[in-house]
PLY file of the C-alpha trace (Angstrom):
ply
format ascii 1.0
element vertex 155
property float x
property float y
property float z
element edge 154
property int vertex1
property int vertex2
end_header
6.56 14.86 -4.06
5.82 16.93 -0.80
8.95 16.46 1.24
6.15 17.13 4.39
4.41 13.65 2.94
7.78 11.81 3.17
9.12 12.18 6.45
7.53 10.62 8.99
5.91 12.38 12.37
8.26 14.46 14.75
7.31 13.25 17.96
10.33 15.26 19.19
10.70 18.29 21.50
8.81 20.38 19.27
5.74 17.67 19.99
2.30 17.80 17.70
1.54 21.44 17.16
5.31 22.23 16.38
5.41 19.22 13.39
2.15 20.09 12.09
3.00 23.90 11.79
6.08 23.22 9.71
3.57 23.13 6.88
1.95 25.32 4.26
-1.02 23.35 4.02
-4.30 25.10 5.27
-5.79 21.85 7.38
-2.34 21.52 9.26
-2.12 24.87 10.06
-5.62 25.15 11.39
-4.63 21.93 13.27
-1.60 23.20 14.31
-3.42 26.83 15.50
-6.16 24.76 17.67
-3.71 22.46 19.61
-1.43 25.72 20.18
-4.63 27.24 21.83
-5.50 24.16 23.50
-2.42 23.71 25.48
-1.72 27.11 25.78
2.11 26.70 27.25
1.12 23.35 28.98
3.56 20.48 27.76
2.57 17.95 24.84
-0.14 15.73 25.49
0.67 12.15 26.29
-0.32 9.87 23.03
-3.58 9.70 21.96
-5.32 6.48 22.98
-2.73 5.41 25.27
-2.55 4.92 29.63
-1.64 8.57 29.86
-4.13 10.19 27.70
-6.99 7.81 29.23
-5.32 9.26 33.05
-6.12 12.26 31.96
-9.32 14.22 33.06
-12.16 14.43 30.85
-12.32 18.08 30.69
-8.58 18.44 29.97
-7.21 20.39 26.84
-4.50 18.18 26.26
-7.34 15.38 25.65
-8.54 17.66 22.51
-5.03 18.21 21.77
-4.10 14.60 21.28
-6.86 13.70 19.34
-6.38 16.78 17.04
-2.78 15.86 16.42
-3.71 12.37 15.92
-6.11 12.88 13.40
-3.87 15.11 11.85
-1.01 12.49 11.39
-3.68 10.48 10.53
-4.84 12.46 7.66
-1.35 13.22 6.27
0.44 9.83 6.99
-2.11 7.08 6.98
-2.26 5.01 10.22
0.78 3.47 11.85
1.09 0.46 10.08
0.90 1.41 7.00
3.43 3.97 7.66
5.95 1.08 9.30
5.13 -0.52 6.05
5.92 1.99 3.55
9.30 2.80 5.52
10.10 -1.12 5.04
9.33 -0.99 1.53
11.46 1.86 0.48
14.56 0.95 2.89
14.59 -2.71 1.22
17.22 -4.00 -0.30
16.71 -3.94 -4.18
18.32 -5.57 -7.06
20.79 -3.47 -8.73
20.31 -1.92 -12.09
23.27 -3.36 -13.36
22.32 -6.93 -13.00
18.53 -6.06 -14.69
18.16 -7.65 -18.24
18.70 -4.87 -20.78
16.51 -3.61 -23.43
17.68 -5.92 -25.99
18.01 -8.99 -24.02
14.08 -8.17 -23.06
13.51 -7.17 -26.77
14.98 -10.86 -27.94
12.33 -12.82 -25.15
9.61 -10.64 -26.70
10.72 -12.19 -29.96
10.58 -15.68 -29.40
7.66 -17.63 -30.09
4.91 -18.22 -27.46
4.49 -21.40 -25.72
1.80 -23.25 -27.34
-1.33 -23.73 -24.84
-1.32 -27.46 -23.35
-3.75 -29.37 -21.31
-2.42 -30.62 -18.29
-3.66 -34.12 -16.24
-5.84 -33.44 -13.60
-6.74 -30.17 -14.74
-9.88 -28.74 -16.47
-9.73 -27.93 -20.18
-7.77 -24.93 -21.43
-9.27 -22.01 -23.14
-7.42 -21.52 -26.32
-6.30 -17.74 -27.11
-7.11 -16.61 -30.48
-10.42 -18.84 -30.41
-13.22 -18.11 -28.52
-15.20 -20.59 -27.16
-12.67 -23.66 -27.93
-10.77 -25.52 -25.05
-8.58 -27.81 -25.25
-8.85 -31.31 -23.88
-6.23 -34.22 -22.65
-8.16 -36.84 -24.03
-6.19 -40.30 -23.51
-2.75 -38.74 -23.48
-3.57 -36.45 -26.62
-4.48 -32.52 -26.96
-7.68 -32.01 -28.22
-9.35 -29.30 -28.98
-13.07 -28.70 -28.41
-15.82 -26.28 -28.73
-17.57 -25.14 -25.24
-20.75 -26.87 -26.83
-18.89 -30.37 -27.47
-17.61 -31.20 -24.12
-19.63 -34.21 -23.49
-17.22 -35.57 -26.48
-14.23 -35.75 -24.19
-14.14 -37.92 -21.00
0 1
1 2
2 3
3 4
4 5
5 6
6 7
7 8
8 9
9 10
10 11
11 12
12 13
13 14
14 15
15 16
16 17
17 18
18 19
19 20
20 21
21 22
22 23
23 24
24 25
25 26
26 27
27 28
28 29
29 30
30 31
31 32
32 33
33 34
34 35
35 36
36 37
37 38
38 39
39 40
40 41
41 42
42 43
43 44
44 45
45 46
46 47
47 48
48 49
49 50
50 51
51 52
52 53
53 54
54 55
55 56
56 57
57 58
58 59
59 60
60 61
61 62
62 63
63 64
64 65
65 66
66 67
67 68
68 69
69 70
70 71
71 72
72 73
73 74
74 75
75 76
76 77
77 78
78 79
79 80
80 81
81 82
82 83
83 84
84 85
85 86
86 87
87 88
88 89
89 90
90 91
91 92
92 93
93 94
94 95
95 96
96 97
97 98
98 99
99 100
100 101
101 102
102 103
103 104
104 105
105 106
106 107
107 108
108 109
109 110
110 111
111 112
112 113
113 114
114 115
115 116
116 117
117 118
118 119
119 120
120 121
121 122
122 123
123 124
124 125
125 126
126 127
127 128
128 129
129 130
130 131
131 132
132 133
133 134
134 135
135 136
136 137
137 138
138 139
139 140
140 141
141 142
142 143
143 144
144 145
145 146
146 147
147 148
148 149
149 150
150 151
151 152
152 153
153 154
């Protein structure tokens, strides 16, 4: 996996056009080449989208800036949320391998034989695998089995 793709955005000192030139990919370095021009020694542009960018003036490079370095981290990390997301996923807690059932306690369950299909109360019929078009029924307390064109013989 691209280590680039891992890590999340550097909003540090070295602000948008530093992080995206870190790269060897040809879209972040032309990203990273037109918000260099843009701010042309000026510091980073405020976030794009928030009270500082919209303070800005309209004719302002760091405007362009923002919204190239946004859609950059866009493209590369997926939008904010998603991001949060995937760092909670891979920083959770998980079960440890030791306590996983082995191969040959998994092996055994795979052995034993399959819970035969039953018809519950209050619950439609129950296709039956192995048999198309048969359900079965829980007709007065007993499980019977029907085909799809015999239903009107259970109630």
């Amino acid at each position: 996996m691209n280590n680039q793709q891992t890590t999340p955005p550097n909003r540090g000192a070295s602000g948008v056009a530093g992080h995206m030139a870190k790269s060897t990919d040809p879209m972040a370095l032309w990203a990273s080449n037109a918000v260099t021009q843009l701010l042309d020694g000026q510091d980073n542009p405020p976030k794009y989208g928030s009270t500082a960018w919209r303070r800005l003036p309209g004719d302002d490079p760091r405007r362009a800036a923002a919204i190239i370095g946004a859609a950059e981290l866009w493209r590369r990390f997926g939008d904010e949320q998603e991001l949060m997301s995937w760092f909670r996923d891979v920083s959770r807690q998980r079960e440890p391998l030791a306590s996983r059932r082995t191969l040959a306690e998994l092996d055994a369950f795979a052995r034993q034989p399959a819970t035969p299909v039953q018809a519950a109360p209050g619950w439609p019929p129950v296709r039956i695998p192995g048999q198309p078009g048969w359900h079965r029924h829980l007709v007065d307390g007993q499980q019977i089995d029907f085909p799809d064109n015999a239903r009107e013989n259970c109630a």
